[in-house]
C-alpha positions in Angstrom: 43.2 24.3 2.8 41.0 26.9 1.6 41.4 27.0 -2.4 41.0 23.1 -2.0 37.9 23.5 0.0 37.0 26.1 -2.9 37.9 23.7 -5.6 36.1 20.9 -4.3 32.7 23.7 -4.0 33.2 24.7 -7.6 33.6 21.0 -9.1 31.3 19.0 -6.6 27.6 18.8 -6.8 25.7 19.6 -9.9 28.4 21.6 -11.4 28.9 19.6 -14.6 25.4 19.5 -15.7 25.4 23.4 -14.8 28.4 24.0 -17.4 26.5 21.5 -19.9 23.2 23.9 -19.6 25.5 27.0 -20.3 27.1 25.8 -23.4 24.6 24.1 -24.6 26.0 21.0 -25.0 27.2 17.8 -23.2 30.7 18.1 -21.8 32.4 14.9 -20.0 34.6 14.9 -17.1 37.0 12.3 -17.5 38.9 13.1 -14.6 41.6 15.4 -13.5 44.7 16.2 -12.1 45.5 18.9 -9.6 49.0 20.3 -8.0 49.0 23.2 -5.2 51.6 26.0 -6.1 53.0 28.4 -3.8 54.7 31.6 -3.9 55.0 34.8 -2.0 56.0 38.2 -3.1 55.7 42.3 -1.2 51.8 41.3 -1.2 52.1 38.3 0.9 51.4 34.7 0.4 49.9 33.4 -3.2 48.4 29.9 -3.2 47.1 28.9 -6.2 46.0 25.4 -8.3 47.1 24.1 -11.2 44.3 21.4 -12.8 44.2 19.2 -15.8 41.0 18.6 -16.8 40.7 15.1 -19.2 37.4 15.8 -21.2 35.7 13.4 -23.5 36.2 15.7 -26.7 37.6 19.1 -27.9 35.9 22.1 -26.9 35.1 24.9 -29.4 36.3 28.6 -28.5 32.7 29.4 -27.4 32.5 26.2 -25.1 35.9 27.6 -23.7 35.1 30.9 -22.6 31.6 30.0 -21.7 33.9 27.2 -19.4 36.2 29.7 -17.8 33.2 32.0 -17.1 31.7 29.4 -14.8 34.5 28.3 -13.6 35.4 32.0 -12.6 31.8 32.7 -11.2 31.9 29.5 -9.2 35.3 29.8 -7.5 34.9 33.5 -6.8 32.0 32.7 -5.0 33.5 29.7 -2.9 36.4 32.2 -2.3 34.3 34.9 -0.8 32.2 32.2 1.5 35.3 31.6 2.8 36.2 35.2 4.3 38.4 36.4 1.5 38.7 39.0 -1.6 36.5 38.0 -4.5 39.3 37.0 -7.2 40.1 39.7 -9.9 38.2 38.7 -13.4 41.5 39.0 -15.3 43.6 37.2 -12.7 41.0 35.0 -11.1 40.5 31.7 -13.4 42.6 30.7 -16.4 41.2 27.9 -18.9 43.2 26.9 -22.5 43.6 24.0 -24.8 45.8 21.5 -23.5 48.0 21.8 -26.3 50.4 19.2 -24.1 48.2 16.8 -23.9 50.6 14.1 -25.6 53.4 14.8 -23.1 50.6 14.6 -20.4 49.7 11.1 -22.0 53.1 9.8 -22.4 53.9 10.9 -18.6 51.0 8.9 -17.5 52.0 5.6 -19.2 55.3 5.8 -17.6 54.1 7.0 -14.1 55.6 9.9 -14.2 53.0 12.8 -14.2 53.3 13.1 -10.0 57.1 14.3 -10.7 56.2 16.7 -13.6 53.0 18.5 -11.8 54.6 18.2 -8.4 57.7 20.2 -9.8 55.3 23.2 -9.5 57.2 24.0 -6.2 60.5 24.4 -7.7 60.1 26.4 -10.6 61.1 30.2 -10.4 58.0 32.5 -9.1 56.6 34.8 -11.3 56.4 39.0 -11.4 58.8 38.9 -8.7 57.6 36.4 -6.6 59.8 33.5 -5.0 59.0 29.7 -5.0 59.0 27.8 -1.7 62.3 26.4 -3.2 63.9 29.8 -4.2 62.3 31.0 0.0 64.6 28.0 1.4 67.7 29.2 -0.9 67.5 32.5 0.4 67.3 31.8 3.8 70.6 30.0 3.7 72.3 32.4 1.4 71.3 35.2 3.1 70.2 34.1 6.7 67.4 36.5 7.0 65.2 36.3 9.6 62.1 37.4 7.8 62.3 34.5 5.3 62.8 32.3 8.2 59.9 33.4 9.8 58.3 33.0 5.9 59.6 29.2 6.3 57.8 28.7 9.7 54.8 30.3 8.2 54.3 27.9 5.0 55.2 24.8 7.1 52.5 25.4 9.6 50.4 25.9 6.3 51.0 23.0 4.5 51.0 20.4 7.2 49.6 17.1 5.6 48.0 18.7 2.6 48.7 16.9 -0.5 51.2 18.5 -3.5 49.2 16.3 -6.0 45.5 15.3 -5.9 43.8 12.7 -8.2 39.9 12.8 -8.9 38.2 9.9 -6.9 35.5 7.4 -8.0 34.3 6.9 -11.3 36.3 9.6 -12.2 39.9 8.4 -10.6 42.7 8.2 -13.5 44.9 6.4 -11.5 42.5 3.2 -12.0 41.7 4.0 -15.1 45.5 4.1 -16.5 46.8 2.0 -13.5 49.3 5.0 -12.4 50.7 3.8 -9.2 51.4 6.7 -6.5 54.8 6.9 -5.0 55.9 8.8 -2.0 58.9 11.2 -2.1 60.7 8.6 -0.2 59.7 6.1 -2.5 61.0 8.2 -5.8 64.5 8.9 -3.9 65.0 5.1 -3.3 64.2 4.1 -6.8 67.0 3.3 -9.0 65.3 4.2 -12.0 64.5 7.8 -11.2 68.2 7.6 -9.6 69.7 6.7 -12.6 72.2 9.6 -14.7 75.4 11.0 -15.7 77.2 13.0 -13.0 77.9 16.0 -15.2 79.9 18.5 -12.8 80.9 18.5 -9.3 81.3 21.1 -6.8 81.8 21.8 -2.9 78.8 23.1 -1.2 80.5 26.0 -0.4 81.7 27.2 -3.6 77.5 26.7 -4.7 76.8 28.8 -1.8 79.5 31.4 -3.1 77.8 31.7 -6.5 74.3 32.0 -5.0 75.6 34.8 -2.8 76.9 36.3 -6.4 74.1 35.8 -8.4 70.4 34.2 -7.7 69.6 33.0 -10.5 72.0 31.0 -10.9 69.7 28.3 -9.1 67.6 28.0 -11.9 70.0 29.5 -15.1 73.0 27.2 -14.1 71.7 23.7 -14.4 69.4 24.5 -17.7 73.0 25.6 -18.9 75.0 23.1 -18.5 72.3 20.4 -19.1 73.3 21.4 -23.2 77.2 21.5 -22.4 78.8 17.7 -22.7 80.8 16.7 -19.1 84.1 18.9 -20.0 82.2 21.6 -21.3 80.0 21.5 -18.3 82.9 21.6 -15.4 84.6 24.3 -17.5 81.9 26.9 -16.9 81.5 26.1 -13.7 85.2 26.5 -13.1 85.2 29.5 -15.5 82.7 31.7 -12.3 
């Protein structure tokens, strides 16, 4: 709740015509796109956003820096009004190219941007840090107590706050490219999503077994046999 009360401070208000001032030139908002991600490591919980900005042309290098200046300046201030650390410079606000933009496009025209920013939650946490995904895993691999209490913790946290959030008004994509919004019920019950090849199979405890072996497996397991035909597949599997 707090880093989306900050992002709405550092986006809301005059702050567009502020960042046109400071480069010296006009930039436009399209709109934008934003998923919450969630890990926690030895120092505790680490909420963070990830945002794609649309903008009505390419920035130069200057325009970028000068952009992730402000942008750092505005959120480390909304941060620190809200009781907390001001954010480390080097750590604190990120800005590049969108160099994906295509993908980004193409997901968009086929409704499927929720699933690829939402997966934020799943993917493997970084410098040692665990994903809410990789938190639940553990806890039934290992059946420790502090991750359980971890568990409690982020649900509590999260009540009814939003994985994805859309820009509203003039600025809301989903009008402008007619991207309907699907619940996760919704994208379980749809055949399309639904539809695939069943590549292996495997009891739930022999999956358990090979998480108590090895972690990663979680995430290294299914990118490896997603290259490996059906046979190929089952055979590494039966191969551990």
């Amino acid at each position: 709740k707090t880093i989306s009360k900050a992002f709405h401070l550092t986006t809301s208000g005059r702050a567009w015509k502020k960042v046109s001032d400071l480069v010296g030139a006009r930039i436009g908002v399209v709109g934008w796109v934003r998923s919450a991600e969630i890990t926690v490591g030895e120092n505790g919980w680490h909420p963070h956003l990830h945002v794609l900005f649309f903008i009505d042309r390419i920035l130069t290098e200057d325009e970028m820096k000068a952009l992730e200046q402000f942008f750092y300046e505005r959120w480390s201030d909304a941060i620190e009004a809200a009781g907390y650390g001001r954010p480390s410079r080097e750590h604190g606000v990120r800005v590049s190219h969108g160099e994906s933009a295509g993908k980004y496009v193409a997901l968009l025209s086929k409704q499927n941007l929720a699933l690829e920013t939402v997966s934020s939650g799943t993917k493997q946490g970084r410098q040692g840090n665990r994903s809410t995904l990789q938190l639940q895993y553990d806890w039934m691999v290992h059946q420790r107590d502090s991750d359980k209490q971890l568990i409690k913790e982020y649900q509590l946290a999260t009540y009814r706050m939003n994985q994805l959030t859309w820009s509203r008004g003039k600025n809301d994509l989903r009008k402008k490219y007619r991207v309907a919004e699907q619940l996760d019920f919704d994208l379980v019950q749809d055949p399309i999503e639904n539809t695939g090849q069943v590549v292996v199979r495997m009891h739930s405890s022999e999956w358990l077994y090979l998480l108590r072996m090895e972690k990663s497996l979680l995430w290294e397991l299914p990118k490896a046999t997603r290259k490996l035909s059906p046979p190929d597949a089952q055979a590494l599997i039966d191969s551990l």
